[in-house]
Every structure is written in C-alpha cells, then in structure tokens.
ZADO-1210 file (C-alpha; in nm, 4 decimals, padded with zeros to 6 digits):
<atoms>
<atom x="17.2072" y="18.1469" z="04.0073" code="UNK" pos="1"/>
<atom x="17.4144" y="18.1565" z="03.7027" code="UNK" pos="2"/>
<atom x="17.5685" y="17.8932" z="03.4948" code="UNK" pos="3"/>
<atom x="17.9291" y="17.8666" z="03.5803" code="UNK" pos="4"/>
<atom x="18.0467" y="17.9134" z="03.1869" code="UNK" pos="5"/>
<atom x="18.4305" y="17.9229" z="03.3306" code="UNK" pos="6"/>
<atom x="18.4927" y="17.5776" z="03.3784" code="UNK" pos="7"/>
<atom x="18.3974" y="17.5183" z="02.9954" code="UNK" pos="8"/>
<atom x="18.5738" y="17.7813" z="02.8496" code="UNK" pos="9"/>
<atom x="18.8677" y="17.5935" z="02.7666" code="UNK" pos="10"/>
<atom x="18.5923" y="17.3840" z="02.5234" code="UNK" pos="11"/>
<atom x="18.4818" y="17.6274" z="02.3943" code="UNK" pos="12"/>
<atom x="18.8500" y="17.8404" z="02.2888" code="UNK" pos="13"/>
<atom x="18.9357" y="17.4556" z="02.1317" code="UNK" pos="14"/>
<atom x="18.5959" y="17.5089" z="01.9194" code="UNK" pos="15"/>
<atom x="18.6575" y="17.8476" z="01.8232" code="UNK" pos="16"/>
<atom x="19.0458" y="17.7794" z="01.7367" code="UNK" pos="17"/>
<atom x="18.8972" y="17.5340" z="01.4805" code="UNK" pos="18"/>
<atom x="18.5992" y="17.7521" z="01.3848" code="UNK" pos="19"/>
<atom x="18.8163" y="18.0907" z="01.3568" code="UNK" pos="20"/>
<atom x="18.5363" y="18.2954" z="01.1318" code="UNK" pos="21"/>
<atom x="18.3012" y="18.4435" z="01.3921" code="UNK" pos="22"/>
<atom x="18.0767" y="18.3008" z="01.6664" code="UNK" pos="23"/>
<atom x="17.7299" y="18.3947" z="01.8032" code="UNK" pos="24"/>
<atom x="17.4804" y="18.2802" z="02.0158" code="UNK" pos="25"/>
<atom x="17.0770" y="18.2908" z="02.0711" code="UNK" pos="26"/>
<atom x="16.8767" y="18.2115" z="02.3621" code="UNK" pos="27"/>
<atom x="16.5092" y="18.2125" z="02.5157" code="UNK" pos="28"/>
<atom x="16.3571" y="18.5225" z="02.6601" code="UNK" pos="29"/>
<atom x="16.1012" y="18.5552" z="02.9004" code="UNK" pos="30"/>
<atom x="15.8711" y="18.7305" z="02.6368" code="UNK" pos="31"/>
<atom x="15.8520" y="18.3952" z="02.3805" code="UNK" pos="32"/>
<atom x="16.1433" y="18.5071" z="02.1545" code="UNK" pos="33"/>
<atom x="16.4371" y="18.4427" z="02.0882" code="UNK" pos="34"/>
<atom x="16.7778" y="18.7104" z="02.1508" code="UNK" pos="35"/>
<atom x="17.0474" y="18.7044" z="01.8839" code="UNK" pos="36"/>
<atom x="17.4239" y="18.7977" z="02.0014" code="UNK" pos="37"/>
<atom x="17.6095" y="18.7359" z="01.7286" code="UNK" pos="38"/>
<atom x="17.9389" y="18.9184" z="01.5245" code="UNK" pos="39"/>
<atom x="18.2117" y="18.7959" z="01.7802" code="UNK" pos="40"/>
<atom x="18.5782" y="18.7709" z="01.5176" code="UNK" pos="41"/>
<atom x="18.7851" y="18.6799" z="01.8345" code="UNK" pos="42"/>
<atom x="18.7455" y="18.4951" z="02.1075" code="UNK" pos="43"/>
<atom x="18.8219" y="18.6904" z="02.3790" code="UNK" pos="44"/>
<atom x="18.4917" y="18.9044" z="02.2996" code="UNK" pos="45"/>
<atom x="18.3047" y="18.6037" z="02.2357" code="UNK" pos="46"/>
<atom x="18.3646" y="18.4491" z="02.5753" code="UNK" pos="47"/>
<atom x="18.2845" y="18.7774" z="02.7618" code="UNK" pos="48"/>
<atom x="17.9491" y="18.8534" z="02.5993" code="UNK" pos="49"/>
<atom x="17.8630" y="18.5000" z="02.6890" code="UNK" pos="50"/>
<atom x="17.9840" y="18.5449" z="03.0801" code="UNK" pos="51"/>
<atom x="17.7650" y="18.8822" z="03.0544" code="UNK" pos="52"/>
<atom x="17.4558" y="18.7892" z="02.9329" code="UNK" pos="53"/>
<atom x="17.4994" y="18.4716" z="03.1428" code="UNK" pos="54"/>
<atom x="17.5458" y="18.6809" z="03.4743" code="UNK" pos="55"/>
<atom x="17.2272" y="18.8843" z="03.3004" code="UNK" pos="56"/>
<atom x="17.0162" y="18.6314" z="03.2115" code="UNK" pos="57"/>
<atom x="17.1190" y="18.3202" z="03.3801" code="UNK" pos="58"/>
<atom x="17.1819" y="18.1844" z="03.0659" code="UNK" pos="59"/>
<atom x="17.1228" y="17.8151" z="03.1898" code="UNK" pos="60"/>
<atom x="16.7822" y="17.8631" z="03.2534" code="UNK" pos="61"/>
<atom x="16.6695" y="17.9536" z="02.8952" code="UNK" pos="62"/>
<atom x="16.8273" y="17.7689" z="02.6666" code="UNK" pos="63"/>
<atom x="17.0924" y="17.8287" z="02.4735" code="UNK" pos="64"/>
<atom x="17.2556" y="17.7501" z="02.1242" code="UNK" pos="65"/>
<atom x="17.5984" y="17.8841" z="02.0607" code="UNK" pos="66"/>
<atom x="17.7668" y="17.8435" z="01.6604" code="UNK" pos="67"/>
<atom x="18.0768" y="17.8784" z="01.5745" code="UNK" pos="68"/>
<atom x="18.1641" y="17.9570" z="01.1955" code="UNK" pos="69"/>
<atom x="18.4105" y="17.8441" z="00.9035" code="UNK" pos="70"/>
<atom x="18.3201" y="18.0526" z="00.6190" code="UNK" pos="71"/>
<atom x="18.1999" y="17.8227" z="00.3017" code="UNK" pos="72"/>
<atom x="17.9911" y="18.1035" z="00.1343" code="UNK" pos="73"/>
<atom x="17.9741" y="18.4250" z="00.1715" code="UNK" pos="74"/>
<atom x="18.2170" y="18.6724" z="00.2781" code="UNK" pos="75"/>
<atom x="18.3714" y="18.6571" z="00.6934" code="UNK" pos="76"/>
<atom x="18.2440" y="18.9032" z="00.8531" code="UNK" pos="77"/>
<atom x="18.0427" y="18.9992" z="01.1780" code="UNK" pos="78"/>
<atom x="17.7036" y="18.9516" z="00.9890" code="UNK" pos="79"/>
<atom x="17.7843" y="18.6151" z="00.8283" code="UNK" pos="80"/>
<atom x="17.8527" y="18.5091" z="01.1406" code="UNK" pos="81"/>
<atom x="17.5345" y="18.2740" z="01.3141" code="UNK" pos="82"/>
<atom x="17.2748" y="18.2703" z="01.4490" code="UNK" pos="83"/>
<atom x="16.9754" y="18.4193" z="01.2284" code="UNK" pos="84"/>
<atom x="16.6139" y="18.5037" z="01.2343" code="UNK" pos="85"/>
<atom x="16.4111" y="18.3263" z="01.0586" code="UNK" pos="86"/>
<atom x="16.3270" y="18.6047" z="00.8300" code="UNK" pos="87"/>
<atom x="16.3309" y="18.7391" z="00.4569" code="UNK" pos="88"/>
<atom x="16.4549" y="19.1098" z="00.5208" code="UNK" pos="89"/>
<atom x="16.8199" y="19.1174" z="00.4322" code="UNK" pos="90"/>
<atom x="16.8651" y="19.4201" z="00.7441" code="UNK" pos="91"/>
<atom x="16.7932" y="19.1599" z="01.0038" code="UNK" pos="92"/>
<atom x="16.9459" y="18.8824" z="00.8864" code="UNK" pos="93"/>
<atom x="17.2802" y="19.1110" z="00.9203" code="UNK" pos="94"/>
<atom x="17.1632" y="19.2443" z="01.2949" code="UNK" pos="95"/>
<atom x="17.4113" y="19.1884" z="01.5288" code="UNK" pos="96"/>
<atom x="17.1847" y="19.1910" z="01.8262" code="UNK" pos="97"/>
<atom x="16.7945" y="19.1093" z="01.7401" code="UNK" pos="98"/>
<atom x="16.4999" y="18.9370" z="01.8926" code="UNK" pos="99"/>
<atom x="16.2620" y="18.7487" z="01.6681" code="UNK" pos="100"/>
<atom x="16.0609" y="18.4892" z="01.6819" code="UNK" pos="101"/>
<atom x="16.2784" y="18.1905" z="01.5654" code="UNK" pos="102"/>
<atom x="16.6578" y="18.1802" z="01.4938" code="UNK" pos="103"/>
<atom x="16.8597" y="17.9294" z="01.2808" code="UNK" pos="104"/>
<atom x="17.2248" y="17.7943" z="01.2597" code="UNK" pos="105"/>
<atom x="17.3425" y="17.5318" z="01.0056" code="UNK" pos="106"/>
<atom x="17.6729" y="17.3925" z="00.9655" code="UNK" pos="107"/>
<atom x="17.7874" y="17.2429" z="00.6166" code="UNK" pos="108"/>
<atom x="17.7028" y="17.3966" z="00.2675" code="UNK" pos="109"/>
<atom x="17.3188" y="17.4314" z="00.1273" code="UNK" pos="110"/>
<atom x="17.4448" y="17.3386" z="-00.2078" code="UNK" pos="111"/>
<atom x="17.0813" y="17.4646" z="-00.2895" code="UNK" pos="112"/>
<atom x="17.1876" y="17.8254" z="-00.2238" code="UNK" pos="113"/>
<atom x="17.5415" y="17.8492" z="-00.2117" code="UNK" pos="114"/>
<atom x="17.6622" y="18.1504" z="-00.4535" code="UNK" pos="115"/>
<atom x="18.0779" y="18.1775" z="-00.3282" code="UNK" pos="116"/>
<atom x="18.0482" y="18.5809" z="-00.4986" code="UNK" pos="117"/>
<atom x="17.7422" y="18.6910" z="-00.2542" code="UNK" pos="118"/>
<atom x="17.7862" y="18.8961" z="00.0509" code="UNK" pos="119"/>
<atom x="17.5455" y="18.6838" z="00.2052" code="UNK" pos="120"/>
<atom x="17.6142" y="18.3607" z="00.3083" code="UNK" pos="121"/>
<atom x="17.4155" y="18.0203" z="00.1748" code="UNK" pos="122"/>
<atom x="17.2710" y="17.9988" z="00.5297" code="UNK" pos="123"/>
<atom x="17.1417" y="18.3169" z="00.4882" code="UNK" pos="124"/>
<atom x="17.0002" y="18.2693" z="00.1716" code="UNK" pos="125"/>
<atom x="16.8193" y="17.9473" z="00.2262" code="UNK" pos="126"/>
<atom x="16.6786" y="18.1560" z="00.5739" code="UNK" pos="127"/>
<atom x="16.5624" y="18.4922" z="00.3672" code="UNK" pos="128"/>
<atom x="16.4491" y="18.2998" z="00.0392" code="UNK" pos="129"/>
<atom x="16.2714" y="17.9461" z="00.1414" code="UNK" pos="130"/>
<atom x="16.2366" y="17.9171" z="00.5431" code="UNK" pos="131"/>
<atom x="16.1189" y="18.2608" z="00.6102" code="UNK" pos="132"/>
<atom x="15.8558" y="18.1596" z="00.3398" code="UNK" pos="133"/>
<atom x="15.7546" y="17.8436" z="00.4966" code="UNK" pos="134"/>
<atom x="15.7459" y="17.9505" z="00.8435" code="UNK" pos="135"/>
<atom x="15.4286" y="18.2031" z="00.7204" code="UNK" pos="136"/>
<atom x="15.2195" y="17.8768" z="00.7736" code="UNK" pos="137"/>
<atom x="15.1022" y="17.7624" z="01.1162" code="UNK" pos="138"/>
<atom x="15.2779" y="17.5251" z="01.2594" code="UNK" pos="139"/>
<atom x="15.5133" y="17.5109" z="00.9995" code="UNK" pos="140"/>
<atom x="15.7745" y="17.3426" z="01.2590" code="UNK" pos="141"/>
<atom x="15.5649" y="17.0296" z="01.3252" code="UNK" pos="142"/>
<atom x="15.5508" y="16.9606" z="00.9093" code="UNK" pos="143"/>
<atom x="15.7650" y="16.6354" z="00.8069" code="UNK" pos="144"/>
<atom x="15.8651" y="16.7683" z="00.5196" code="UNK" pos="145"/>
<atom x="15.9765" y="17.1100" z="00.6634" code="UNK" pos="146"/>
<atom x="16.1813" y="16.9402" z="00.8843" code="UNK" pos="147"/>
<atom x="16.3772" y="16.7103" z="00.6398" code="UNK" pos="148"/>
<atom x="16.3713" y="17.0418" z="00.3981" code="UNK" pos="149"/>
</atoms>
C-alpha cells in the first residue's frame, strides 16, 4: 500500500515556498542503494514525481529524505539542487536521476568549501573533494570523527 503523500502536501508547498531554489529527493532500493530524483524548480513537478515514485515504490516502506534548497553557493539550477552521491566525479554529482551507494544533503554553508563564483555548489564540493575521499575506507560511517567532519 502506498503512503498517502496528499494529506501532507500542503507541508510540503509551505517548505518549498520558503525553499524556492529546487527540491529533490533519495530513497532506499531493494538492491542496497540509494535512487536520486532530484532537479525539481517548481513545485508542481516536485510534488508529482514524489506521488509517482510513491505509487511506484511505496515510498513509505524505504525510507525517504526529501531537501529543499536556498541557493548559498553555487549557481540555481536543476543540478545544484539536493540530494548527491557521495562521489568525486563532477558528471554524477550533476545527475538528475542516479543510484549510488550513499547520497548526501546539507543545509547551511560549508564555509570550508564555499567559492560564491563556482558552478558547483559548496555541498558539492565538500561531497566530490573530502567525503567521497573518506568514504574509500571501510566503515567510514561508524568513524567519530567522520561524523562530526
């Protein structure tokens, strides 16, 4: 059976009217990764990929995480927009629609990386040039001091 998404809607246009620069979501698959949907600018598309890959995948079943963007670094624009895969290739960081292995959101600014004149956001930077190095280790996830990195 499939979440009923409908009767939160209205939560989640009030989120989205105060997060206006792109949404995306990620969830579990059945196959131990994790499915990107992100590059939604309005949202009217936003809401009905969610209902569709909820009536899918019964969405409530895997887990989800949902982000919703204001732009800090890093141009708006469909592949700024959250979640990404943990990952240092620049090509899918920017996928619209990708499975990987682990995906990331953030909200705030990563004053480590944030560069206002790059395409890519500080989120995505901090991803492609320290976390996708970390998570090469094994259990990189359990590690104190990844976590408060």
């Amino acid at each position: 059976m499939s979440i009923k998404l409908a009767k939160n809607d209205d939560i989640l246009k009030t989120c989205f009217r105060n997060n206006s620069d792109g949404a995306g979501f990620v969830f579990n698959t059945d196959n131990h990764k994790v499915q990107i949907v992100k590059g939604f600018m309005n949202f009217d598309s936003f809401i009905a990929a969610l209902h569709e890959y909820d009536e899918k995948y019964c969405l409530k079943d895997k887990g989800v995480l949902i982000h919703l963007r204001i732009t800090t670094h890093g141009k708006t624009s469909k592949s700024n927009c959250h979640p990404f895969p943990i990952s240092s290739n620049d090509k899918h960081l920017k996928k619209l629609n990708f499975k990987s292995d682990y995906a990331v959101v953030h909200n705030a600014t990563i004053s480590l990386t944030a560069n206002k004149k790059s395409d890519l956001s500080d989120t995505m930077l901090f991803v492609r040039d320290y976390l996708s190095k970390i998570s090469t280790n094994k259990g990189w996830f359990y590690n104190k001091h990844n976590i408060k990195l």
